[in-house]
GULORO-478319 format. One record per residue: x, y, z of N, C-alpha, C, CB in turn. Coordinates in steps of 0.02 Angstrom, whole numbers, always signed. Glycine has a CB too. Layout:
<n_x->X&n_y->Y&n_z->Z&ca_x->X&ca_y->Y&ca_z->Z&c_x->X&c_y->Y&c_z->Z&cb_x->X&cb_y->Y&cb_z->Z>
...
This chain:
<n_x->-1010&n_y->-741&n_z->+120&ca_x->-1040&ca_y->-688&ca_z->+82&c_x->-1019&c_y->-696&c_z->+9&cb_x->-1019&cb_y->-618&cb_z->+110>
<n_x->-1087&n_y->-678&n_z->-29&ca_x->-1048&ca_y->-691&ca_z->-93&c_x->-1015&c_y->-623&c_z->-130&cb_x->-1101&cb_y->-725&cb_z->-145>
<n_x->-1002&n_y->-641&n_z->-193&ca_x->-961&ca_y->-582&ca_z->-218&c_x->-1034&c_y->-530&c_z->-228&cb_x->-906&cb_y->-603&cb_z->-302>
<n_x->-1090&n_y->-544&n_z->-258&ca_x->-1139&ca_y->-505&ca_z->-238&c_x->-1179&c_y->-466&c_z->-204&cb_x->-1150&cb_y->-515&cb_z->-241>
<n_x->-1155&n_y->-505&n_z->-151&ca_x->-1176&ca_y->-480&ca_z->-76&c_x->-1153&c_y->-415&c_z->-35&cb_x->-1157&cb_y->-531&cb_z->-34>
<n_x->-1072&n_y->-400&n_z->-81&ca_x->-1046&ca_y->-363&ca_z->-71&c_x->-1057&c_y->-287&c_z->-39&cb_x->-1031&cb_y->-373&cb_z->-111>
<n_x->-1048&n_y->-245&n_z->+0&ca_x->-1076&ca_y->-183&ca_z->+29&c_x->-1016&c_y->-158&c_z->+47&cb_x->-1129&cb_y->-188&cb_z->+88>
<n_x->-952&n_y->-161&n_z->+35&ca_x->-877&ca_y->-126&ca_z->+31&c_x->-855&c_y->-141&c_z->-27&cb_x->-822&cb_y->-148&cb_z->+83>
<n_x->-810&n_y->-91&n_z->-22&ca_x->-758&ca_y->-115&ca_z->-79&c_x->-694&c_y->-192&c_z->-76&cb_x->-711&cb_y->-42&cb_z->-85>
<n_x->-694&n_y->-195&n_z->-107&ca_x->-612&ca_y->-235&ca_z->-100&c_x->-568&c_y->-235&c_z->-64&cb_x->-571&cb_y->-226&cb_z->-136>
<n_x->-570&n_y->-253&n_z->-13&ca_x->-510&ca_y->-228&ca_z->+43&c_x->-444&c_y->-292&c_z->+26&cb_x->-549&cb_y->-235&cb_z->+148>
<n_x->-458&n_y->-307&n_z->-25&ca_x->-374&ca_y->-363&ca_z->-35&c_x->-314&c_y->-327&c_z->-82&cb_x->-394&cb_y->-454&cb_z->-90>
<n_x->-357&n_y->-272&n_z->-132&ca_x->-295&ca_y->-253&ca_z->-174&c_x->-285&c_y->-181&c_z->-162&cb_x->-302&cb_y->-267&cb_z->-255>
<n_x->-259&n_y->-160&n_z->-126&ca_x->-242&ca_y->-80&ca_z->-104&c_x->-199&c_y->-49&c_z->-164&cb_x->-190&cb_y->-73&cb_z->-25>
<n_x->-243&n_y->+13&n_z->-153&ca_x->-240&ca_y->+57&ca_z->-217&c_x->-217&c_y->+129&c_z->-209&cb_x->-309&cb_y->+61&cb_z->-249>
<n_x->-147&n_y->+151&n_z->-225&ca_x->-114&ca_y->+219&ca_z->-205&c_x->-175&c_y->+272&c_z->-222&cb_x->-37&cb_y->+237&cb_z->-253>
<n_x->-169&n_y->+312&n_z->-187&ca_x->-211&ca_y->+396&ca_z->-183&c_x->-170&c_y->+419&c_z->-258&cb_x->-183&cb_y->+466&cb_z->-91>
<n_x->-194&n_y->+436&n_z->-312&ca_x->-181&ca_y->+461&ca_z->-365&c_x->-141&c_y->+539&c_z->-348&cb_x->-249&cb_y->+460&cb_z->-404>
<n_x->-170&n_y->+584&n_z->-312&ca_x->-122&ca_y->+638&ca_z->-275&c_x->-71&c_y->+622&c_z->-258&cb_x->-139&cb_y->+665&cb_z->-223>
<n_x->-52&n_y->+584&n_z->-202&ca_x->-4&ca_y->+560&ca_z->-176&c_x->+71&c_y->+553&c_z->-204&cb_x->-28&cb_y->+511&cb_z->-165>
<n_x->+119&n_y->+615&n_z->-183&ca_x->+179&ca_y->+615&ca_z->-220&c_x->+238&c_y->+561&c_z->-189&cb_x->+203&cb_y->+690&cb_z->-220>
<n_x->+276&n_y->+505&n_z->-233&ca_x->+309&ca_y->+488&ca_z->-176&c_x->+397&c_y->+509&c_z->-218&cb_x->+286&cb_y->+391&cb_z->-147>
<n_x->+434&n_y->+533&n_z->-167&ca_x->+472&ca_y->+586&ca_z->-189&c_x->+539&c_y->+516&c_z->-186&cb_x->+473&cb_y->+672&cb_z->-131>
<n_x->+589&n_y->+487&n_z->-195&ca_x->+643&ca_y->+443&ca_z->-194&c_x->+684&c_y->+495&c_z->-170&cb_x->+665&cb_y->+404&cb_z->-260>
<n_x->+714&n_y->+483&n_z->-116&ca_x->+806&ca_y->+505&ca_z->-79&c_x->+858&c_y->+463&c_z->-126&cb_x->+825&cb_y->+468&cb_z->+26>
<n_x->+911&n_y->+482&n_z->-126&ca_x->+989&ca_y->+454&ca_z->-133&c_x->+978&c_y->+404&c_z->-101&cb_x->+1054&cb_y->+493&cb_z->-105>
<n_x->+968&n_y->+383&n_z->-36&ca_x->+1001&ca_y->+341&ca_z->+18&c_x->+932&c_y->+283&c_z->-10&cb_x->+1004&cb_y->+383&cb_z->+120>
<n_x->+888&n_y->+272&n_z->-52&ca_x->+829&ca_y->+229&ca_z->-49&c_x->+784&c_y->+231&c_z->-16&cb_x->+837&cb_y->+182&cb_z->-42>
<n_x->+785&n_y->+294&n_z->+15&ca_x->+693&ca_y->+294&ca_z->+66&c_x->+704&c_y->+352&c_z->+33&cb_x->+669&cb_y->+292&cb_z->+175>
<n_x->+614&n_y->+358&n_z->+58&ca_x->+563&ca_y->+407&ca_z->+19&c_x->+531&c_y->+447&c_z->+70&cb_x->+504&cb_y->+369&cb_z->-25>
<n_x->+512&n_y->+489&n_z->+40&ca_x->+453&ca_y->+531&ca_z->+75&c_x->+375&c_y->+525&c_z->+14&cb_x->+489&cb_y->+630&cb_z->+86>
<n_x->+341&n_y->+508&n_z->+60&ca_x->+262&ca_y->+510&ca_z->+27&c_x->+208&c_y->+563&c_z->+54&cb_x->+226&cb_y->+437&cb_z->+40>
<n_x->+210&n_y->+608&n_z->-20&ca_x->+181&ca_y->+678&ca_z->+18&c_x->+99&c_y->+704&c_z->-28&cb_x->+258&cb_y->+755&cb_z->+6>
<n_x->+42&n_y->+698&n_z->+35&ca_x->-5&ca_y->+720&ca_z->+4&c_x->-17&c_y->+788&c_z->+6&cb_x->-50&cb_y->+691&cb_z->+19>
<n_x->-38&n_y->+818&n_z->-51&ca_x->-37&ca_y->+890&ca_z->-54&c_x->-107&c_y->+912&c_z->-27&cb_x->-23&cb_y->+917&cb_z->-130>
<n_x->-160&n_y->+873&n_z->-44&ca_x->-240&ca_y->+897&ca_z->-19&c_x->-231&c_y->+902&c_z->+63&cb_x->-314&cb_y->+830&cb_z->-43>
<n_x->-188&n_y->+878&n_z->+94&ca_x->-206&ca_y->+879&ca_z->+168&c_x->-122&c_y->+896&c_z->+209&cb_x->-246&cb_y->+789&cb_z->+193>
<n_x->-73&n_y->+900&n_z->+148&ca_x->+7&ca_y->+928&ca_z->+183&c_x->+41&c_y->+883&c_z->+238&cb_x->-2&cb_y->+1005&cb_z->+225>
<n_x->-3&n_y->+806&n_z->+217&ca_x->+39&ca_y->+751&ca_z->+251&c_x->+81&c_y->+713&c_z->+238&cb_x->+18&cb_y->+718&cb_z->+269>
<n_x->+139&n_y->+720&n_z->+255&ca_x->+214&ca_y->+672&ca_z->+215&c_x->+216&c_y->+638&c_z->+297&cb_x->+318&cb_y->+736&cb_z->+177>
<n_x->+241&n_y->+573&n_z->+263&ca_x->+274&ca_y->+514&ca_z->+281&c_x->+332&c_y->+500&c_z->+255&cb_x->+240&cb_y->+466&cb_z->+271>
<n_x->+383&n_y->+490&n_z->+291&ca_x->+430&ca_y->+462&ca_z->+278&c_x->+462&c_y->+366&c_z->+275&cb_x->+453&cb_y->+501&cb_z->+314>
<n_x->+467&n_y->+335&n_z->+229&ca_x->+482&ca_y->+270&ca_z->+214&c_x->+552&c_y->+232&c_z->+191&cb_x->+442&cb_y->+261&cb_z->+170>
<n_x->+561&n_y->+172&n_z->+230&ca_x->+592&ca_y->+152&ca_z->+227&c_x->+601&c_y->+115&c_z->+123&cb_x->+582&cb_y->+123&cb_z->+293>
<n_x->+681&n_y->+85&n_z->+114&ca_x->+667&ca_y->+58&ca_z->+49&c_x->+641&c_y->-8&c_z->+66&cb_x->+728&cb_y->+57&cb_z->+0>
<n_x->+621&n_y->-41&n_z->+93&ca_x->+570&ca_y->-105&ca_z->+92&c_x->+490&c_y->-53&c_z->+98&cb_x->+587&cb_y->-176&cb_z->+177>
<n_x->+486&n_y->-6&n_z->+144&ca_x->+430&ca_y->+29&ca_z->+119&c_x->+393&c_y->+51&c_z->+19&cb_x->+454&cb_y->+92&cb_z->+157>
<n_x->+452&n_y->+80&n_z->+11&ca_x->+459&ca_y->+115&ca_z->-68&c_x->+451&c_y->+56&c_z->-107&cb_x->+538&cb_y->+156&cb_z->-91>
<n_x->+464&n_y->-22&n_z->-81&ca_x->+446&ca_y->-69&ca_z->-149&c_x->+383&c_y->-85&c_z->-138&cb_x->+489&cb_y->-139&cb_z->-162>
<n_x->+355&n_y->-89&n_z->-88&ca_x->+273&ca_y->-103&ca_z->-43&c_x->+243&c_y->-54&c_z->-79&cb_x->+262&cb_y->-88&cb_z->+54>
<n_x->+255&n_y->+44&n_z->-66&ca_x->+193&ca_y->+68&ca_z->-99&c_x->+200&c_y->+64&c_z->-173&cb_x->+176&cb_y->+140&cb_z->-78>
<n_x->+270&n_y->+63&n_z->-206&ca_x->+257&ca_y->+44&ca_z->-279&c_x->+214&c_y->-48&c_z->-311&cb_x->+344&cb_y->+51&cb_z->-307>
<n_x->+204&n_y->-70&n_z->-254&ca_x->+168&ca_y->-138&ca_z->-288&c_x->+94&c_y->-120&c_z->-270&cb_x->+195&cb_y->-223&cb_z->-251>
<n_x->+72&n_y->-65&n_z->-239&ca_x->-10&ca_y->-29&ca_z->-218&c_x->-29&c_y->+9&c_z->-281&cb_x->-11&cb_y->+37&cb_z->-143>
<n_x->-62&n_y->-45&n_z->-324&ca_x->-99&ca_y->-29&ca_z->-370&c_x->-133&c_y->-34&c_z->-388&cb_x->-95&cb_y->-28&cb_z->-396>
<n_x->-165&n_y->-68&n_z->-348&ca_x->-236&ca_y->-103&ca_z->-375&c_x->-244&c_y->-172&c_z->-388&cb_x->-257&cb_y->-78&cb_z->-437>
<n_x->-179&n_y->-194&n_z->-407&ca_x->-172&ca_y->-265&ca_z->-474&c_x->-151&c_y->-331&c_z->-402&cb_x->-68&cb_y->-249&cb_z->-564>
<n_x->-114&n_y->-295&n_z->-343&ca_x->-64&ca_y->-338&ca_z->-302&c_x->-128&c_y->-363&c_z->-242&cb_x->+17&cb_y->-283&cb_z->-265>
<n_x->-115&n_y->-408&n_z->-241&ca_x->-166&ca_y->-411&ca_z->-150&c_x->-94&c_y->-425&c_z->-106&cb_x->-246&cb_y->-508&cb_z->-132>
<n_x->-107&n_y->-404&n_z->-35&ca_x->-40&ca_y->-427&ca_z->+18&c_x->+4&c_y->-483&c_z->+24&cb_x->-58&cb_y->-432&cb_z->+78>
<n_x->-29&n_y->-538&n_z->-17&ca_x->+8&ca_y->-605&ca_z->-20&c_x->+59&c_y->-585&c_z->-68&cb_x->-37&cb_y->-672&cb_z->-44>
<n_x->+33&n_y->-582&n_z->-107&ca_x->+65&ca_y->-548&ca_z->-182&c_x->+124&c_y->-492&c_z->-169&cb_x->-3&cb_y->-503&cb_z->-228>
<n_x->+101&n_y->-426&n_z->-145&ca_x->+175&ca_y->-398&ca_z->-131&c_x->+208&c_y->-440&c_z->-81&cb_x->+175&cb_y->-320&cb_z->-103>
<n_x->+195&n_y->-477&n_z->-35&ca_x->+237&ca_y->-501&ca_z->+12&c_x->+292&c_y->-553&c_z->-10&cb_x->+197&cb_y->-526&cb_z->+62>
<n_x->+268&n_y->-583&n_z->-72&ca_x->+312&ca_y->-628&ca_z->-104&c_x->+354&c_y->-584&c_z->-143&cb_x->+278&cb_y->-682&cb_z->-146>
<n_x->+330&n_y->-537&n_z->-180&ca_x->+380&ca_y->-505&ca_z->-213&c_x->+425&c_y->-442&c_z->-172&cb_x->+343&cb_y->-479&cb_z->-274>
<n_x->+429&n_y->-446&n_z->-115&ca_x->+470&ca_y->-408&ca_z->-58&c_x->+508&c_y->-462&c_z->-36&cb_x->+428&cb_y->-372&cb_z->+5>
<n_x->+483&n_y->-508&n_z->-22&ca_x->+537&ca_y->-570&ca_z->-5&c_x->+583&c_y->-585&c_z->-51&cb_x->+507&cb_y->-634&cb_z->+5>
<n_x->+559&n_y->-602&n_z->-120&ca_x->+608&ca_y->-591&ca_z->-190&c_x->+642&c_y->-566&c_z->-204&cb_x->+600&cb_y->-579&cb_z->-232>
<n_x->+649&n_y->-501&n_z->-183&ca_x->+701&ca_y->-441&ca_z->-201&c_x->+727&c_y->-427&c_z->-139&cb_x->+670&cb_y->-372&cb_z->-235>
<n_x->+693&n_y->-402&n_z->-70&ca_x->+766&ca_y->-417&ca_z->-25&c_x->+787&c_y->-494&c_z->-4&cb_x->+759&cb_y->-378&cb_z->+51>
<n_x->+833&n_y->-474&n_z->+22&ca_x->+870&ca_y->-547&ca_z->+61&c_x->+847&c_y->-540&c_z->+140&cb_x->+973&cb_y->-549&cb_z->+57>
<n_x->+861&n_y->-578&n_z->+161&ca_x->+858&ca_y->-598&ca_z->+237&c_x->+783&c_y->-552&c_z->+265&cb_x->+944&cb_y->-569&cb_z->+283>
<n_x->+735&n_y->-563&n_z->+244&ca_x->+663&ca_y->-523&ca_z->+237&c_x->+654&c_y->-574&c_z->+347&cb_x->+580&cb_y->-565&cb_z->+128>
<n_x->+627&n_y->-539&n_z->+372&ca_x->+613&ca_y->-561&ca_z->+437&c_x->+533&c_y->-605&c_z->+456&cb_x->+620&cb_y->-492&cb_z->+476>
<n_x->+537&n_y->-646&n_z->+500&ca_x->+477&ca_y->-682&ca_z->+487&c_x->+412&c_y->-649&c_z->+502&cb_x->+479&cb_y->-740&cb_z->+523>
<n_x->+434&n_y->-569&n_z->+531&ca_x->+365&ca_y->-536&ca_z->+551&c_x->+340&c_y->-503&c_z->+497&cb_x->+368&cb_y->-485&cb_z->+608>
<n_x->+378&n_y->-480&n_z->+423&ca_x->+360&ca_y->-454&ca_z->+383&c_x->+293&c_y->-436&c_z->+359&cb_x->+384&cb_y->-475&cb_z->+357>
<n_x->+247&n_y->-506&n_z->+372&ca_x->+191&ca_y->-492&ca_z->+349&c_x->+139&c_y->-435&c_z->+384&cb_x->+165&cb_y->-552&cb_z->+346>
<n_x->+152&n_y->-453&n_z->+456&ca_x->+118&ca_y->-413&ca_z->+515&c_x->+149&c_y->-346&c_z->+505&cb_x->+133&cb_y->-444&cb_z->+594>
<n_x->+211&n_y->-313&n_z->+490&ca_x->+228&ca_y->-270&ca_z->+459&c_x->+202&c_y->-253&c_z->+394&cb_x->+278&cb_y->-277&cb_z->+460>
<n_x->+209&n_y->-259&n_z->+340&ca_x->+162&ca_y->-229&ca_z->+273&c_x->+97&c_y->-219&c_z->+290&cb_x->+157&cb_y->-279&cb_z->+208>
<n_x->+57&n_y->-264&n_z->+355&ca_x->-6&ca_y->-250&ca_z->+356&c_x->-15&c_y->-179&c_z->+390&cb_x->-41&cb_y->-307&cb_z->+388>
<n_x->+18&n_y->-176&n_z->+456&ca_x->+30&ca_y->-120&ca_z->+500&c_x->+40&c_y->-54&c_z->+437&cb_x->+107&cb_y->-139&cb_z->+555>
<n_x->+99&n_y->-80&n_z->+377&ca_x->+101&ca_y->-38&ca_z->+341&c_x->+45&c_y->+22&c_z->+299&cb_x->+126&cb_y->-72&cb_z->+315>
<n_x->+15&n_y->-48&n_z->+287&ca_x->-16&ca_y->-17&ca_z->+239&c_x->-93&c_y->+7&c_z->+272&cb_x->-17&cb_y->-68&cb_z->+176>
<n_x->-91&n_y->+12&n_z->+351&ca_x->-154&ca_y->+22&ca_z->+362&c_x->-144&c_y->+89&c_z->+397&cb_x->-191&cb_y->-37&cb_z->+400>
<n_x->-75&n_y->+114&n_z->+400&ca_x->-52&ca_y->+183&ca_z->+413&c_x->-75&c_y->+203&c_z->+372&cb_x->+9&cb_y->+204&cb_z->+419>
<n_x->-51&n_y->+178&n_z->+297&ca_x->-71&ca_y->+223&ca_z->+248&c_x->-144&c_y->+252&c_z->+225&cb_x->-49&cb_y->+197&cb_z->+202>
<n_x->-177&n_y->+191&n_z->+236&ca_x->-254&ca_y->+216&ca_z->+226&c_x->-290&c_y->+254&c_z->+292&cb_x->-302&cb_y->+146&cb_z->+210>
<n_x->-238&n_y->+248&n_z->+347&ca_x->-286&ca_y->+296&ca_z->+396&c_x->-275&c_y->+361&c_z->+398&cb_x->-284&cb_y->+281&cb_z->+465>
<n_x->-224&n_y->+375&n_z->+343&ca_x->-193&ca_y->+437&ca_z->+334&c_x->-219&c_y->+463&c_z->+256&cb_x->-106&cb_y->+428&cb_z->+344>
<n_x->-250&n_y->+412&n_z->+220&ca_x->-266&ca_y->+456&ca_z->+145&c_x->-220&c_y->+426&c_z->+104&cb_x->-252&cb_y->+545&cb_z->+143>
<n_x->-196&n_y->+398&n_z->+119&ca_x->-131&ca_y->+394&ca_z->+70&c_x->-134&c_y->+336&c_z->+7&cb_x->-62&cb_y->+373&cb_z->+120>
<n_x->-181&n_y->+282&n_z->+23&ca_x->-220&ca_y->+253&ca_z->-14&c_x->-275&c_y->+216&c_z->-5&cb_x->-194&cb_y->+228&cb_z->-38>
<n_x->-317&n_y->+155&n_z->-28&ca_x->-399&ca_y->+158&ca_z->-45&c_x->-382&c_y->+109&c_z->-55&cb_x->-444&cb_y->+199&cb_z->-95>
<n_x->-458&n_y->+92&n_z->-91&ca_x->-487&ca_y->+33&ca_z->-105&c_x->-525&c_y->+53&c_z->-176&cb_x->-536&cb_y->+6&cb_z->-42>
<n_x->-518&n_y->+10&n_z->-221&ca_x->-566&ca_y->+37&ca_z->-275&c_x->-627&c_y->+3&c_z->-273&cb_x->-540&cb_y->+32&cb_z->-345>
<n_x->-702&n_y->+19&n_z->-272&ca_x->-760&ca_y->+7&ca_z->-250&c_x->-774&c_y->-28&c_z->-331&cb_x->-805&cb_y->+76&cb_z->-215>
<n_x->-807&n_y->-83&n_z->-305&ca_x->-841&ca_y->-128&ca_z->-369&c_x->-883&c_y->-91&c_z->-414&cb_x->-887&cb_y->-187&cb_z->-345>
<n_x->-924&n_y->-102&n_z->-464&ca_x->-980&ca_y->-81&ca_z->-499&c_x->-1047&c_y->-106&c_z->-427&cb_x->-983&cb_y->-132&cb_z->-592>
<n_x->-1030&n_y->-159&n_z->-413&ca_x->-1097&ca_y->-173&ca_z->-386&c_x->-1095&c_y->-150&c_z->-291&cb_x->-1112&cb_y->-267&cb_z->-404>
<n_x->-1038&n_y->-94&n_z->-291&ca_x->-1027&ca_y->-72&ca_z->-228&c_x->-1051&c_y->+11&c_z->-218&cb_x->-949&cb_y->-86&cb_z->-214>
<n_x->-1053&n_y->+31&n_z->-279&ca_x->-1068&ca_y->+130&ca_z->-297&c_x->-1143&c_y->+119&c_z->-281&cb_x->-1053&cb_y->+173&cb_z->-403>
């Protein structure tokens, strides 16, 4: 398919819910709390560096190298994890996809 052909958005660079509060603990996990629907999640700190690289700019390869970079001893399932991750998040609101010009 070409990039023209297109009929979704972008599903490679996941993009935080602009609502979406994510609150930092003492201990390095977070809570991520949407106010339109009063759903918090709670996250681990390998979570909290994952949704801070959901911006639009990162595709999953991309945060996955830079999660490997900053912790140590990162596990070989990681990837299957961030994906699991991040598909909680979108089945919950919590973030998107930003839709092309030639996708509206």
């Amino acid at each position: 398919m070409r990039e023209g052909d297109r009929v979704m958005g972008d599903k490679t660079k996941p993009i935080a819910n602009p609502l979406v509060v994510l609150r930092e603990e003492f201990d390095d996990w977070a809570i991520l709390f949407n106010p339109d629907t009063a759903d918090a999640v709670g996250i681990n700190p390998v979570g909290v560096a994952v949704w801070k690289l959901i911006d639009g700019h990162h595709n999953l390869e991309e945060i996955l190298a830079k999660i490997k970079k900053h912790f140590s001893e990162v596990p070989n399932s990681i990837i299957e994890d961030i994906k699991t991750f991040v598909k909680n998040l979108e089945e919950r609101g919590l973030i998107g996809y930003e839709l092309k010009s030639s996708d509206k």
